[in-house]
N, C-alpha and C positions, 0 to 999 in steps of 0.2 A: 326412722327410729325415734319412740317418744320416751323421754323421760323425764319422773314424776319425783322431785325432787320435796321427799314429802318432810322431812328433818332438816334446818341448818344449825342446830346449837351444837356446844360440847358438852361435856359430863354434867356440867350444873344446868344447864337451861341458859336462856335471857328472857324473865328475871329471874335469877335463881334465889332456889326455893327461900333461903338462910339470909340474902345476901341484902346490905343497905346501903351500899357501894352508889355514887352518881350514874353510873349508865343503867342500872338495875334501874332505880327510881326512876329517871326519866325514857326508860323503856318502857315500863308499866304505863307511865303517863301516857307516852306518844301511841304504844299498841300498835297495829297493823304489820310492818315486815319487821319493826324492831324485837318481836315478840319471836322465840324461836325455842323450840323443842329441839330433843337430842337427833344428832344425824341417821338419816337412812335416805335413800333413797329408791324409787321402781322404773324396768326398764321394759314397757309395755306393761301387761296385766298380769304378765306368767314369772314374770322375776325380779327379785326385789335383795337388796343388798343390806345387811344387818337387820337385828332384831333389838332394838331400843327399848326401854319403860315405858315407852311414848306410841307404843304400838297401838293400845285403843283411841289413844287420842289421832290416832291418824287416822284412824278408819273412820270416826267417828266425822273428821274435815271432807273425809273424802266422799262421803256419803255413800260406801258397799265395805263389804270385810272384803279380809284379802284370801277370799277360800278357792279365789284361781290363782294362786301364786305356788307354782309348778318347782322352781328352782330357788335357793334361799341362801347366799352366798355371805361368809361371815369373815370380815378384816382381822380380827381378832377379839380378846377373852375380856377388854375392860368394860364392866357392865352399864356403860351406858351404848355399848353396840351390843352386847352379848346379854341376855335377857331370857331366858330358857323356858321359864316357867310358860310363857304366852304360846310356846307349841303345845303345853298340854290345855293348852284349851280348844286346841285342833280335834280331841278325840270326838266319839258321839256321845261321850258323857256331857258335852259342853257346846256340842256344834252340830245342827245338821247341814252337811252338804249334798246337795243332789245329784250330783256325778262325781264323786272323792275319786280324785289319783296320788299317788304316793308323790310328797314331796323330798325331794332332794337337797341334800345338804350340802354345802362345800364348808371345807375349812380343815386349820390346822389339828395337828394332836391334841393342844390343849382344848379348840373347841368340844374334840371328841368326848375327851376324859367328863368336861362340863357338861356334855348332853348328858353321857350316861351316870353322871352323877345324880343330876334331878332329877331325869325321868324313866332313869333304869335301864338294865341293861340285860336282853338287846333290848333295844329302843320300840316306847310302841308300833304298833300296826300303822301302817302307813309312812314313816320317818325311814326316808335310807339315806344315810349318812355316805360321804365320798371323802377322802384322804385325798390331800392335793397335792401335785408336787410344783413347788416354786418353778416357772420357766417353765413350764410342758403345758401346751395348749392343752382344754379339751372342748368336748360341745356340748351344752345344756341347752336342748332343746332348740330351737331356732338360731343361736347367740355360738361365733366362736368364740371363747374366753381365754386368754393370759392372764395366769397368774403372777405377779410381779410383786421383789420383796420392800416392802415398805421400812422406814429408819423409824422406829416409833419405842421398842420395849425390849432393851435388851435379853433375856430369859424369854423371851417366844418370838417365833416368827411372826412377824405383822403381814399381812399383805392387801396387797392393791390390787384391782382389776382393769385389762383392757377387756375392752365388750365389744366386738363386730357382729355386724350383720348385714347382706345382701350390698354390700360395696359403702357401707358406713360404718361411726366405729367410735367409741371415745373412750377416756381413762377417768376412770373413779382412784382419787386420792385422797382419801383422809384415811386412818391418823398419818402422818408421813412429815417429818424432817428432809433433807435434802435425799436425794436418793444416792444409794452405794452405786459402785460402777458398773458392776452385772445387772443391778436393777434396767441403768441406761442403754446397757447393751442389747439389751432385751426390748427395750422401745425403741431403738433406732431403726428409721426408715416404716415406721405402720403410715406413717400421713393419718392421722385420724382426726377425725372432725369436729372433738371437742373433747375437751378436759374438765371434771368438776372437780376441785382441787379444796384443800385446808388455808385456813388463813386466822388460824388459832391464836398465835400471840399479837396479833393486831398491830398496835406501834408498838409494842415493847421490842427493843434491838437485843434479843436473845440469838445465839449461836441457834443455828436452825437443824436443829442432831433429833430431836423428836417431833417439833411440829415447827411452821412455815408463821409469819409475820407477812408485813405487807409488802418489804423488802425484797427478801428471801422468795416470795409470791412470783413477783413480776420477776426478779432473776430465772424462777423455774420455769417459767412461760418463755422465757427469752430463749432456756434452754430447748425443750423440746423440741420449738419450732428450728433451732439451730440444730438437731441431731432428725429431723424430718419427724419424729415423734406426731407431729399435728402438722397439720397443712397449714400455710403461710395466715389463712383467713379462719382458722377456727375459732370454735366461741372457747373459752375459756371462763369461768365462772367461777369462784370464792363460795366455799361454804364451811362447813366444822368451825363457829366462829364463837369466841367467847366474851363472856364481861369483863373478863380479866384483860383481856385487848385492847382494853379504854377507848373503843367507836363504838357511834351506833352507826344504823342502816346508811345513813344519809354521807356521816364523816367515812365508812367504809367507800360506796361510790365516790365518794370527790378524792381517795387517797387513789382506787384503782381503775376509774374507768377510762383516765388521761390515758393509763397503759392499757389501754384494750381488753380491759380484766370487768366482766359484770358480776355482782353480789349475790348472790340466793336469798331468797326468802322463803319459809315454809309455804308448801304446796306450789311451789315454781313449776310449770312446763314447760321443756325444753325440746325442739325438732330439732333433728339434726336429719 
């Protein structure tokens, strides 16, 4: 299983846009992994998890558009994952594709309501949108999927995703604070072989109810692997990471790799 870990920032970037902050500055300065666009990542060619502002600027890293991305799975409605407008640039007003298949949608109501707010309702030619239910596997193409409820925004569901395929398997976790119990219940025993997790508040020692520090991080790593969630040797990996978190690339590695935790950087590759 490859995955193209094509986003690690949160809502504002690093360096954001506004922002004269010390990690800002000498993120600009330093450039290469310090430099991070908003979260998303792809899992193969055909599927890819939120739809960021930072969508051309990915394709643009990755050197192809994403006109094979088959299945398009959405955590939730805050606009730096949730971005709508960049499907209507899928039609043939804006794109040609030389073998177009309908792309599929996952996500919650309010995603719903947001599709067909931008782009109308029903939704253009080629967009089929799917209602998910928390806890019910389904299969998008190649990939069994769990969907699991993430601690992130009170008034909507947030959710997270486990991803299997062909006896491999990992959890995509951002936005996400510690997880409710049913969330756990629901990962206990996959053994999966790797987690890409939030590490949002950085040092700040915030109560971890919406997003994960570096703290709260390594306790959830500890978790998993202690509810069989991941197998004893999985990677585990830090991404959704902000300036507000006061590290950069370098101070993030020396805070988590002691704990067997590796960093994301925009356009990471990861085997599992």
């Amino acid at each position: 299983m490859r995955i193209e870990i094509l986003g690690t920032g949160a809502s504002e970037g690093i360096p954001a846009v506004y922002c004269e902050c010390a990690i800002c500055r000498e993120a600009a300065r330093r450039g290469g992994k310090n430099i991070r666009s908003r979260a998303s990542l792809m899992v193969g060619e055909k599927h890819k998890v939120d739809l960021p502002p930072d969508t051309f600027l990915h394709s643009l890293r990755r050197g192809k558009p994403f006109s094979q991305v088959e299945h398009l799975f959405f955590t939730h409605s805050h606009p730096d994952h949730f971005y709508p407008h960049s499907l209507r640039l899928r039609a043939r007003t804006f794109a040609y594709i030389e073998s177009p298949r309908p792309l599929h949608i996952y996500g919650n109501e309010t995603i719903e309501e947001g599709l067909k707010g931008a782009l109308g309702s029903p939704l253009p030619e080629g967009l089929v949108f799917h209602s998910i239910e928390v806890f019910r596997s389904f299969d998008a193409g190649d990939l069994d999927v769990i969907p699991v409820k993430a601690s992130h925004k009170a008034n909507e569901l947030c959710l997270n995703y486990a991803f299997m395929s062909r006896g491999k398997g990992f959890l995509q976790a951002f936005d996400t604070g510690w997880y409710p119990d049913d969330t756990w219940n629901a990962l206990r025993g996959l053994l999966l072989d790797a987690a890409i997790i939030e590490c949002t508040a950085g040092k700040l020692d915030e109560p971890p109810t919406a997003h994960l520090g570096v703290k709260p991080l390594i306790r959830m790593k500890e978790k998993l692997i202690e509810e069989r969630a991941l197998r004893d040797n999985a990677r585990v990996i830090a991404t959704h990471l902000c300036h507000m978190g006061g590290l950069l690339h370098e101070e993030l590695e020396h805070a988590l790799l002691p704990a067997g935790i590796e960093v994301a950087y925009d356009g990471m590759l990861v085997e599992i």
